[in-house]
Structures are given as structure tokens and as C-alpha cells.
N, C-alpha and C positions, 0 to 999 in steps of 0.2 A: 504494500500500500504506500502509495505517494505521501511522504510527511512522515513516512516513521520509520525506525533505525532499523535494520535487519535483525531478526530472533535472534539472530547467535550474540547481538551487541546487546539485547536489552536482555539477557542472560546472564550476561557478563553485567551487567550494573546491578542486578539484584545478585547478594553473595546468596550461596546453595543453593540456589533454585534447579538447575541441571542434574547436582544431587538427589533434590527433592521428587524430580519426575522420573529419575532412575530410579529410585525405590518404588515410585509411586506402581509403575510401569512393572516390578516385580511381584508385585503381590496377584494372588491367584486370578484367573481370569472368572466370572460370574454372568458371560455370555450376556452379559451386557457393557457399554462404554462409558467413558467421563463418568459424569456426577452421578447419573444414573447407576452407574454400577456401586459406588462409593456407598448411596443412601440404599442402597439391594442389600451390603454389604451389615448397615446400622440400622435394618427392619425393626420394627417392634418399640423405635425410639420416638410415636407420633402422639406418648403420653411425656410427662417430666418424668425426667431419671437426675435422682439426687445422689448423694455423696451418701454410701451403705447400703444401699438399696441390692438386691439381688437383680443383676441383669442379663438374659444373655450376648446381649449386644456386646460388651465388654470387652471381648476376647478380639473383634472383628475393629474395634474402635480401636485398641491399643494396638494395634497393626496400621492400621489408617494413619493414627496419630505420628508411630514411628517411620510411615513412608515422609510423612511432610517438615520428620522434625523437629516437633512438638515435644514426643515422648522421646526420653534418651534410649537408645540401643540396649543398654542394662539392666532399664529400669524393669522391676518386677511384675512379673505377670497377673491378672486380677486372681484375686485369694477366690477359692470357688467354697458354696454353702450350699448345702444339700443338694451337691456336682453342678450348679449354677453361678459362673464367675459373679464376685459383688466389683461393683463401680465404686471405686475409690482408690486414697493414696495418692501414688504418684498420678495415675491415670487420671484423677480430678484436678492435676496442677498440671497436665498436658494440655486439659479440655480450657483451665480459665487460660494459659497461654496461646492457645487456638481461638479463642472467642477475643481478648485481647487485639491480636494481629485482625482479625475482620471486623472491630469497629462493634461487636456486640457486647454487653454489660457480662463482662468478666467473673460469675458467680460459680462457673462448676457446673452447673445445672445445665443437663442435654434436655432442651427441648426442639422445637419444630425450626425456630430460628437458627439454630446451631447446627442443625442436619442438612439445614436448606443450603449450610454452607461446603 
């Protein structure tokens, strides 16, 4: 497009971004693409999901979160309760660092707005 810098330059201006869509681009395919596959991936997130709470999404989120960055590579996996990962810990300080970067109110709490993103 006339007026804007070539991908690989506006790549280069945002640090990890290239990083960010290698990973992204790793994770399982779900026959479906983009966003769509991403919120395929965080089903069952179209009530609030707070901090404790039993979720299965959780496991599919802290994957998510570690393609873009958010979650560190280390950080621990969600603790499971009656073999249903719970949403918290690190993964709640992924989620307000991911709502942070997109301009939504930074509380931890997955809701509709947060999946939209």
C-alpha cells in the first residue's frame, strides 16, 4: 500500500513481534485461521472467568498467552481441580499484561472484551 513502510520495516520497529507470530504460527492448527481460531481455541470464555475459578479454557489461554509473550516460557502450568485447570497465578498476571497492551481495564478478569481481542 502507497504510504506505508514495507512489513519486514514495520517489524522491525515493533521489538518481538516476528517472535511473537513464530510462536503464534506454532501452536496447533484448529482448522480454523486468525482470530477465529485463537477464540475456537478460548470456547466457553463468553461468561466472566475470575482469578480461582475452575476453567477449562486455561490450558488453551496459557498457550495463547505464551505465543504473544505475555506468559513467560517457565511460567507454570494452570494447577488442575477435580482434573479441570483453575485460572490463576501467573496466568492472571499474563491476562492483566495482555489487556494492559490492548487498551482494556487491566483487572485479570476474561471476559467477552478480552477474547474479542
Amino acid at each position: 500500500m502507497e504510504g506505508f513502510p514495507p512489513r519486514s520495516t514495520r517489524e522491525a520497529a515493533v521489538p518481538g513481534v516476528r517472535e511473537a507470530r513464530r510462536r503464534a504460527r506454532a501452536l496447533p492448527p484448529t482448522g480454523l485461521s486468525g482470530r477465529a481460531a485463537g477464540r475456537a481455541r478460548l470456547a466457553g470464555a463468553v461468561k466472566k472467568v475470575q482469578s480461582g475459578q475452575s476453567w477449562a479454557g486455561s490450558t488453551a489461554l496459557a498457550a495463547r498467552l505464551r505465543a504473544v509473550g505475555d506468559l513467560a516460557a517457565g511460567a507454570q502450568a494452570p494447577v488442575l481441580k477435580d482434573g479441570v485447570p483453575v485460572y490463576g497465578g501467573a496466568l492472571v498476571d499474563a491476562v492483566k499484561r495482555f489487556q494492559e497492551r490492548h487498551a482494556l481495564e487491566a483487572d485479570g478478569v476474561i471476559g467477552p472484551g478480552t477474547i474479542a481481542r
